[in-house]
Structure formats: C-alpha cells, structure tokens
C-alpha positions in Angstrom: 138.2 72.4 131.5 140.6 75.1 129.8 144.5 74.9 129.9 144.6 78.6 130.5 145.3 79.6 133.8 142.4 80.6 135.6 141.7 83.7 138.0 138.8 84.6 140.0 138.5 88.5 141.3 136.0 89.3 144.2 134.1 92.5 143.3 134.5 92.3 139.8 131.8 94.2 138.2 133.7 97.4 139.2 136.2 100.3 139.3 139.8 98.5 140.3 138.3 95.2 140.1 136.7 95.5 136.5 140.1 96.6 135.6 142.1 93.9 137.1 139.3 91.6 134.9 140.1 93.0 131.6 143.7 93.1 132.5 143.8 89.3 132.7 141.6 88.6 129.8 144.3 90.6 127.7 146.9 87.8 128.8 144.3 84.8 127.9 143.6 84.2 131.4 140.1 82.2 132.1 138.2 85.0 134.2 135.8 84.5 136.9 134.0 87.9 137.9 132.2 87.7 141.2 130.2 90.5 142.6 127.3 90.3 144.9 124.5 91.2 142.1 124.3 88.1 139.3 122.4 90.6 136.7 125.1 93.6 137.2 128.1 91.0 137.1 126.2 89.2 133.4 125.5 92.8 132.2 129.4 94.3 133.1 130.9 90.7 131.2 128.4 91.3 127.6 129.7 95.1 127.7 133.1 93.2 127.5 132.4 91.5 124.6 134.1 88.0 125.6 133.2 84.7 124.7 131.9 82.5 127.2 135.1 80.1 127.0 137.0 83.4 128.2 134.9 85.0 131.1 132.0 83.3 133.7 130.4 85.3 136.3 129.5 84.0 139.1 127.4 85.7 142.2 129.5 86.0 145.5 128.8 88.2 148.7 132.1 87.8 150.7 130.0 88.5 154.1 127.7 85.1 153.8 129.0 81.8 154.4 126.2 80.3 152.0 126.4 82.5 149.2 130.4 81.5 148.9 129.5 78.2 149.6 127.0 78.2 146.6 129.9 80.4 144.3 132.5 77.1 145.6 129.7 74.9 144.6 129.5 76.7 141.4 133.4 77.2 140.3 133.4 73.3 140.9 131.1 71.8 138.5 132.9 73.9 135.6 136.9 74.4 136.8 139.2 72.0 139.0 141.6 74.1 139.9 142.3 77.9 140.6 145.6 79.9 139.7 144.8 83.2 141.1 142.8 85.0 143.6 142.1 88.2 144.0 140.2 89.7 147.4 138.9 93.2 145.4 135.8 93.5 147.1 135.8 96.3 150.0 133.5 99.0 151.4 133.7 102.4 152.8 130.8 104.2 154.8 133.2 106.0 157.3 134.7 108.9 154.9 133.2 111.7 157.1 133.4 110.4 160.7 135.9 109.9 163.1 137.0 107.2 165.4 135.0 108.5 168.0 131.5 108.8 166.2 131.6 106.4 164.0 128.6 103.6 164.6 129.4 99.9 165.6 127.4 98.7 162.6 129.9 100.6 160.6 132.9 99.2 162.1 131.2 95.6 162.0 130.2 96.0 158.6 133.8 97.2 157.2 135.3 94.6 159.2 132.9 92.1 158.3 133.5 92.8 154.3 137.0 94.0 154.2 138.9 91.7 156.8 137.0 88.6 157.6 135.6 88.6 153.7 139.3 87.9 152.2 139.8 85.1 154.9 136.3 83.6 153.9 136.7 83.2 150.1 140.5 81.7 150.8 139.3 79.4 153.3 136.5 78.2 150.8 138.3 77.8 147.3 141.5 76.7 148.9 141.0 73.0 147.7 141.6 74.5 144.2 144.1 76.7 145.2 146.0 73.7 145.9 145.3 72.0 142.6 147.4 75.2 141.0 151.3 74.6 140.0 151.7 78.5 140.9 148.3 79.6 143.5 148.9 82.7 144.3 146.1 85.1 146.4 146.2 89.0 146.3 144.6 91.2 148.8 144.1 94.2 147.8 144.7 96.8 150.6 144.9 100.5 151.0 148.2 102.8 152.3 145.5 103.7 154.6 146.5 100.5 156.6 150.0 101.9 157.4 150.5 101.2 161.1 153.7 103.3 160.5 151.7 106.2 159.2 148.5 105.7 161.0 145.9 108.7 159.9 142.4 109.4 161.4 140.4 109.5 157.5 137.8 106.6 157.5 138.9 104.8 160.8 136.3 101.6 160.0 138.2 101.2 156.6 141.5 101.6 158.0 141.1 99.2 160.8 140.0 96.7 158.4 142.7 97.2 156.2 145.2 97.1 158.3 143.6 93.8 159.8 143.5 92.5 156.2 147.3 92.8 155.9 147.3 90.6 159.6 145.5 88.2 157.6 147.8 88.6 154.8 150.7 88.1 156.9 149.5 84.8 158.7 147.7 82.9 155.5 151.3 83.3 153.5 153.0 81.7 156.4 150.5 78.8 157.0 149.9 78.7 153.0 153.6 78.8 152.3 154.1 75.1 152.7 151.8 74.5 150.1 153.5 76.5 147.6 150.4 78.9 147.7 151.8 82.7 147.5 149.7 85.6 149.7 150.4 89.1 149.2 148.4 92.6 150.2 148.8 95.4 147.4 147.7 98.9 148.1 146.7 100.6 144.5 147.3 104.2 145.4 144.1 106.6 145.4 142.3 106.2 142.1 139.4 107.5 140.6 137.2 104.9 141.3 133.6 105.8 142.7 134.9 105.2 146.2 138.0 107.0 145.0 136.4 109.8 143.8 136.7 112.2 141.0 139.6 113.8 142.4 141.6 110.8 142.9 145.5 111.2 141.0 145.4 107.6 139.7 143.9 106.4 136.8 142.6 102.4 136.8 145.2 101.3 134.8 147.7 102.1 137.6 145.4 100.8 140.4 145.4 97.7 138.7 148.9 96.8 137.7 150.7 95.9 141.0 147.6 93.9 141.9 148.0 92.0 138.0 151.8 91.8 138.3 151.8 90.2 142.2 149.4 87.9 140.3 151.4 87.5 137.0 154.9 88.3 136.7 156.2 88.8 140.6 158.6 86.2 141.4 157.7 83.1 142.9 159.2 83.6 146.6 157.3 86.8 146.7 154.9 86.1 149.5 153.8 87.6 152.8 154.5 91.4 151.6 152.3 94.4 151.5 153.4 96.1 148.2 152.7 99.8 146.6 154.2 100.0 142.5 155.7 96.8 142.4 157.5 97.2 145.5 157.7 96.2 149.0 156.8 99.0 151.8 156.6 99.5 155.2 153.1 97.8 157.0 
C-alpha cells in the first residue's frame, strides 16, 4: 500500500509507547497504534493530528489469541508487509508486594502480558515480518530484569521481564536466519504513569534507544538487551 516503511507498536495509546508513535511519524514511517481499547487508541491518533495515509489504529490485547488473530486479520487487508515491531505493551500490579505475598493471579497476569504477550504478537505477524528487506522486533524491557543485579521491587514485573529478554535471546537466534533482527531495550525509569511522577527520565529519552534499535542500529545488531544505545549486562 505505501512505500514508507511501516511499524506497528503494541500499547500505543500511551506514555513510552505514544512516544515511540510520534517518534516514527517524524521520520515518515506508516504507524500502526495498537492498544487494547479501539475508542482510546482512535481518540490518542486525532489528538495527533495525522492523516489517515500516515497513522491506523488498530485494537490488540496481547493476552488473547483471537483479538491478535483479528489485529493480523486486520493489518492484512490494508499492508503486506511489516518493517518494525515494537512489544510496548506491559503491566505492573506488584509495586508494593514482595516475592513472598504477592498473588498467583498477579504473577500469571504479568507473565501472561509481559512475557508470553511479546512472543504472541511475533509469532502472529511474522509472515510480514518476513516480507520486510530490514524486520527488525524491539522488546522493550526494564533494568529491573538484570539477573546480574537482581532486586526484590515488583517481583511479578521482574520475573517477566527478565523472561522477556529469554524470549529475546531465543527468537533472534531462530529469526536470525531470516534476516529478522530481535533486540530487548530497557528505557530507564521515566515519568510515565507506571513510572510515576518522580521518575528522572523524560519520554523523549525512554523512547530513543527503543526508535534507534528500530531505525538507525546496525544491521548485525540482534540478540542484545540494550540501555542508551548500548549493550549491557542481562
């Protein structure tokens, strides 16, 4: 349909994710915003004030197998291919408990969105992946998932972060042969509303190692978990 490249970004209509939107309509990408509400998503696109030939939303809940099949579905009548894809959408409900306390619906719940989620939305859109002369998929991660630096803060979201990197790590080596480039970026703490207000990082910064990986990193950069444009430890 369009000659621009094309990215889609999971959890869109938001914070880090909003801001990796408007980031790549700035460099003429074709954006699609996904986000679980339809009405939030087409309300967050006319507030930014791009043509329809620039920006689509499209609804996606990373947790159900039939509302990505229906987004696939979707993407497919109106694009043939996909350059980039970007696994934004996350939750946290553990900020206050502890490993010990916290409740299996939690855990399931973060693991469920944050680990299996990113796997899911690959796994469904990776016929257009392959289309793309240069795929490449960003997860974005948190330093939370450090195994070298392993905290106790939010032990539901850190699990599943740190099991999105495992992910990470195994879809660039299966993906690699395809030419199809996985990364995991962690944006630093930013005031975001799962942030908070007190959050040193501003959206801008949140957003630019995840649009660079995307954009501008070179092409053999794949399997790494990367903090300001560089590699770090897992």
């Amino acid at each position: 349909m369009s000659l621009k490249k094309i990215a889609l970004v999971t959890g869109g209509n938001r914070g880090i994710g909003l801001e990796v939107v408007r980031q790549f309509l700035a460099r003429q990408f074709f954006v699609v915003l996904s986000c679980r509400n339809l009405s939030e998503g087409q309300s967050v696109a006319e507030s930014l004030h791009f043509e329809p030939d620039q920006l689509r939303v499209i609804p996606l809940d990373v947790t159900s197998t039939e509302s990505i099949e229906e987004a696939v579905n979707s993407f497919g009548q109106q694009f043939d291919s996909l350059d980039v894809l970007v696994n934004n959408a996350a939750i946290l409900f553990d900020a206050s408990e502890d490993i010990l306390s916290v409740s299996e619906d939690i855990l399931n719940q973060t693991w469920n969105t944050n680990s299996l989620g990113p796997l899911r939305v690959v796994r469904a859109f990776l016929p257009y992946l392959k289309k793309s002369d240069d795929a490449r998929v960003v997860n974005v991660s948190s330093r939370a998932a450090q195994l070298k630096d392993m905290g106790s803060f939010a032990p539901a979201y850190r699990i599943s972060k740190t099991a999105l990197n495992a992910v990470t790590g195994v879809l660039s080596n299966v993906l690699n042969e395809h030419g199809i480039k996985v990364n995991s970026v962690s944006p630093g703490w930013i005031r975001t509303e799962m942030g908070g207000p007190n959050a040193p990082g501003t959206l801008e910064e949140g957003a630019d190692t995840i649009v660079w990986v995307a954009t501008e990193a070179p092409i053999s950069l794949t399997g790494q978990f990367l903090r300001d444009r560089e590699p770090i430890d897992w």
